[in-house]
N, C-alpha and C positions, 0 to 999 in steps of 0.2 A: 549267671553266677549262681552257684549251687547255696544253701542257706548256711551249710557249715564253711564256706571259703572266708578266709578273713577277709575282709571291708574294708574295715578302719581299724587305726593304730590308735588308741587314746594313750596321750601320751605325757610325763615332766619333766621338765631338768631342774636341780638344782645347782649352783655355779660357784667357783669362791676367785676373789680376785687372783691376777697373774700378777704379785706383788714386783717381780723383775720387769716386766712391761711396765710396768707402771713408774715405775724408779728410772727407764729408759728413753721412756718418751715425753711423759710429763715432767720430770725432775730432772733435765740431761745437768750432766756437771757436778751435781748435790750426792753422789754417790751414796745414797740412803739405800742401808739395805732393803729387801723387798717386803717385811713387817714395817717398817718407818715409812714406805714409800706410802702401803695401802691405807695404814694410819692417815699421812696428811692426807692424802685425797679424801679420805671419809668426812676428816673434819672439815674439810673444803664442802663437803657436798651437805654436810650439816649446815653451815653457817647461810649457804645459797638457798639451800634449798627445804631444810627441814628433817631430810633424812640422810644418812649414812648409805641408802642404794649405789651403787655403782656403776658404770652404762654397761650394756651388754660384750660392748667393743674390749673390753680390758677382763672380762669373764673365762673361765676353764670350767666345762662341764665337771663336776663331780659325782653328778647321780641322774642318770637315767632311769625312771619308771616307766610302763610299756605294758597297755593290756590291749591285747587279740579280741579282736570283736568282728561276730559273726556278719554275714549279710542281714538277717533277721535281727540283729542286735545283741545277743547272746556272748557274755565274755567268756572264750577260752580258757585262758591263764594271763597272770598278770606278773610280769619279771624285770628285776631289775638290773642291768647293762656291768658287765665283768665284776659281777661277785669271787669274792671278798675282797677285791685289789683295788677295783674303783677307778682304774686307772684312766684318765682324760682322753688318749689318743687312741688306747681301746675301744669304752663308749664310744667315741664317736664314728670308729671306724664299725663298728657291731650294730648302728645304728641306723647309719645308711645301706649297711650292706641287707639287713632286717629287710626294711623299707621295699629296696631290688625285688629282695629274696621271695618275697610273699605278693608278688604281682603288684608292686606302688599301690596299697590300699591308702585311702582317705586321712590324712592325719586329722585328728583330734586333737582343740588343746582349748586353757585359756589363757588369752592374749600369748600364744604361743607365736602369733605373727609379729607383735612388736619386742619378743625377748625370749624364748623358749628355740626357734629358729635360728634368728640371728647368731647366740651362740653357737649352736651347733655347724650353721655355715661356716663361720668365720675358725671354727674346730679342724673346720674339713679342708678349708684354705690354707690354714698353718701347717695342719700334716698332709697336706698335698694328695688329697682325696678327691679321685673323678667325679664327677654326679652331674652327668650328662642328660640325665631322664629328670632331674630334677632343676637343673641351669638350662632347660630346652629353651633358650632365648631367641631361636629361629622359628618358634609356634608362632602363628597365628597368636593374639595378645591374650584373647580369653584363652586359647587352650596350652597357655603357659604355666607348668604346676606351682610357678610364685604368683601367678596374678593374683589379687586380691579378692578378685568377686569369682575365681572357679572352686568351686567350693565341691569338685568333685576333685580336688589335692590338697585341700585342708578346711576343715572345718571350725573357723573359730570361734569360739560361745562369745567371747568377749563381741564380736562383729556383727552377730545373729542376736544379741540383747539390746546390741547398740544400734540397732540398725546401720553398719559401718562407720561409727562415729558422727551419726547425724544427734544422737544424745549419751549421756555420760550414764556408767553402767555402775552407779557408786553402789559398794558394799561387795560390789567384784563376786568369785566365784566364790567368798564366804555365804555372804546373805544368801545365792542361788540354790546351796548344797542344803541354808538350814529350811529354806521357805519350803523343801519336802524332806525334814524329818531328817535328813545326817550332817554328820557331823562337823565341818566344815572346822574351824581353824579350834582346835584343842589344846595352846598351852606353847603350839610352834608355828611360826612363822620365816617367812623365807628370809628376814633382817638376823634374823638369830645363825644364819648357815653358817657364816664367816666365821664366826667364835664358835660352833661348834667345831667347824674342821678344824680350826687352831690346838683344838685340845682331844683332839682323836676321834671324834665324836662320828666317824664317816657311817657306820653302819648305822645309829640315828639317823642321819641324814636321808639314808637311804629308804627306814623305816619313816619318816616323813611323806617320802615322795611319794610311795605306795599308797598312802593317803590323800594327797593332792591328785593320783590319779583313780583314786575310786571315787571322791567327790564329785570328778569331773565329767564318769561314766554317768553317774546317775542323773547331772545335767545332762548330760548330752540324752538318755532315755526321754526324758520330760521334753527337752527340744523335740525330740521325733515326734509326740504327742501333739505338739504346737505343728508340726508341718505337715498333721494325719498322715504318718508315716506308721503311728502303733494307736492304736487305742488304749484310753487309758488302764481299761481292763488289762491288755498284753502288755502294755508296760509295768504294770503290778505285779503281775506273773511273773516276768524278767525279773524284776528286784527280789520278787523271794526267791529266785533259784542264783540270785546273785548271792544275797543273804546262806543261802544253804553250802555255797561253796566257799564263801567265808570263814565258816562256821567246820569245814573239813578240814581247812589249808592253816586254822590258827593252833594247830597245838605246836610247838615253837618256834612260832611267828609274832613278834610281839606287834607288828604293825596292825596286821588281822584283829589280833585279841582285845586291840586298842579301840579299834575301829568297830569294834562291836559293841566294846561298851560305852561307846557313845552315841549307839545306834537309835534312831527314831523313825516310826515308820510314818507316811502321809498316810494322813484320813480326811477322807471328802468330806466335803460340805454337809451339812443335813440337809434335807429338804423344808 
């Protein structure tokens, strides 16, 4: 593989409930519109549980982020799935086809195995999307691109901190982005998606994602450090040429412009 061929895909979705599934399946007979439907289930999921999240099963992609990343590590460009429209059965059809299109490089995510994925599967099942190279359920079990542990078709940080759930990875991809200097959760969080799409708020959203997926590059840098795959020296060099391409891409870009001004660089330890 050549050093400029894409890799990996680092990747995020953010999702808003399908209030009519939801008024279908859970609520049959109660005819609640699909605002009433997703309302009670929330406060259902309040009272059990604490929070208003919703499982991934009753989800619609609304924002794809998506950065190109070199064999050497190096981000291409980083884009976000059928600009201006946002459209769910777009995304996920631009998604998978990406994926094909660019020789199935490595996805990147976090905890994109227990809910970044899923949606997207279950996107591709609804609008009757092939994905043959990626349902290869006739492999061999390791070289199945769902299995768990081939982590030569998805890379998950959540998996790689957790040692696959052998411990809990609390403070998530926040704490990971801020323990080298960026920015990790700034004022949005993925509980906030729901009302913002309520009230139009899709190109935030989207300016979001692009955030959750730059956070998640520079975990993943720091990981290749951990697996002597970069030195930390060339992982340093990576981040400032990430930094400079930032820094091209933000004049009206307000995700970019954001993301820099919460920017922190890591500094070694003294000796």
């Amino acid at each position: 593989m050549s050093q400029s061929q894409v890799a990996y895909l680092v990747f995020d979705v953010e999702a808003v409930a399908d209030g009519d599934l939801i008024s279908r399946v859970r609520y049959p007979g109660e005819e609640l519109a699909p605002e009433e439907a997703i309302a009670k289930y929330q406060a259902e999921q309040i009272e059990s549980t604490g929070s208003d999240f919703l499982p991934a099963t009753y989800m619609l992609p609304v924002s794809v982020a998506i950065a190109k990343i070199t064999a050497d590590f190096r981000m291409q460009d980083l884009t976000v799935l059928d600009a201006p429209k946002f459209r769910p059965h777009v995304i996920t059809q631009k998604f998978w086809q990406g994926w094909v299109h660019y020789g199935q490089p490595a996805f990147v995510t976090f905890n994109g195995r227990g809910y970044d994925l899923p949606v997207l599967e279950l996107a591709a099942y609804r609008y009757g999307i092939a994905l043959p190279e990626w349902f290869n359920l006739e492999a061999r079990s390791y070289e199945q691109s769902r299995n768990r542990y081939n982590t030569s078709a998805h890379i998950d940080l959540m998996d790689v901190f957790s040692n696959f759930g052998a411990s809990r990875m609390t403070g998530g991809l926040n704490l990971l982005a801020n323990l080298i200097g960026k920015p990790g959760k700034t004022g949005i969080d993925g509980s906030k998606v729901q009302s913002m799409y309520d009230t139009g708020k899709v190109q935030e959203i989207n300016d979001y994602c692009r955030c959750d997926v730059l956070d998640t590059y520079f975990v993943f840098l720091r990981s290749r450090v951990l697996t002597g795959q970069l030195s930390i020296d060339d992982e340093q060099e990576i981040v400032t040429e990430a930094y400079q391409f930032l820094e091209r891409e933000s004049a009206g870009n307000p995700a970019y412009q954001h993301y820099l001004e919460h920017w922190g660089d890591w500094v070694a330890p003294e000796e």
